[in-house]
N, C-alpha and C positions, 0 to 999 in steps of 0.2 A: 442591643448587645447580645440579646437571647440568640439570635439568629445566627450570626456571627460565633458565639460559643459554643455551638452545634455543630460548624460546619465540620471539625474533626468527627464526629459520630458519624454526619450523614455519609461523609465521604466515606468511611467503614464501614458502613451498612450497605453503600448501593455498591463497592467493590466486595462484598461475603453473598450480596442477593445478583449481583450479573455475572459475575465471575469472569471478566473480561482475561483474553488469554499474555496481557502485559500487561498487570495493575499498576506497574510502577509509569506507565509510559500510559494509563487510559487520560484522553485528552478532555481535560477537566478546564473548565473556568470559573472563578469568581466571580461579581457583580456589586458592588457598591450602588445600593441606588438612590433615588432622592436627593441627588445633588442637587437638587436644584431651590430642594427646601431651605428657605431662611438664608440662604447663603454660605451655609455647611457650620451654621454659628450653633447649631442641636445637634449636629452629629455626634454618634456616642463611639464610634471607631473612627481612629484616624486612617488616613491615607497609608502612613507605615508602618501602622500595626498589620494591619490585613495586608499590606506588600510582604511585609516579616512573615505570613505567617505562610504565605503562598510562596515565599521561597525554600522556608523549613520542608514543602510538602515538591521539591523539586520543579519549584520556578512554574508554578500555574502561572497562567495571563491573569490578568487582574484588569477590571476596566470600573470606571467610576462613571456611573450612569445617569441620564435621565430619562425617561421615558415622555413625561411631561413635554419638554425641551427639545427630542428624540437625539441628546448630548451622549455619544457612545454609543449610542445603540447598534448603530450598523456595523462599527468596529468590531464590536463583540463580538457580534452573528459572523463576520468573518471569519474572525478567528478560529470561534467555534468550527463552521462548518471545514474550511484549512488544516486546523487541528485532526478533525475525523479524518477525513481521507488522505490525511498523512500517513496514516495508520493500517491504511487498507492496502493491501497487496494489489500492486497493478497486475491487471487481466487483460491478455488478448482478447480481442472486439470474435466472438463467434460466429464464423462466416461460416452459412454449409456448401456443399457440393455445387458450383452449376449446375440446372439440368437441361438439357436439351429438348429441348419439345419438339424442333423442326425434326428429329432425329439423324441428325448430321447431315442435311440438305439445306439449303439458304433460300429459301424463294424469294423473289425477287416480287412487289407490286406495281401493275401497269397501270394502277390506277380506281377508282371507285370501282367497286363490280355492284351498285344496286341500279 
């Protein structure tokens, strides 16, 4: 439950120390992990408290994990990485100048010259 009652500070701390230039839009995820422990019979947060609490913070993704199991796991990483470059302004690919080496002449080859 410590972790979980944290996550409001952490997430105020690494948006005052990045200063991301859309805090309200920086693309955050949850993670639930150790599903796989017990059978979720020890869990100390439920599935809708930490959904409640990721929708109060403007509907983060929430995913319930195992690593163990590797149950989620790739989900997440999706998300995550989908999430980032959502964020990122598309850029024209930087192509420079042709240059011409032959210097506007085309030669033409007859063949091996060794």
């Amino acid at each position: 439950m410590k972790s979980f009652d944290n996550l409001n500070n952490w997430r105020e701390e690494f948006l005052i120390q990045a200063s991301p230039s859309d805090p309200e839009n920086f693309p955050f995820v949850v993670l639930g992990n150790k599903t796989d422990v017990d059978g979720g019979k020890s869990r100390v947060v439920s599935e809708k408290k930490a959904k409640a609490w990721c929708a109060s913070k403007g509907n983060i993704p929430y995913f319930e994990t195992s690593a163990k199991e590797g149950f989620n796991v790739d989900a997440a990483f999706e998300c995550i990485t989908k999430n980032a470059f959502k964020n990122e302004p598309e850029e024209e690919p930087y192509l420079p100048d042709t240059i011409d080496v032959a210097g506007g002449q085309q030669q033409r080859s007859t063949g091996c010259e060794c």
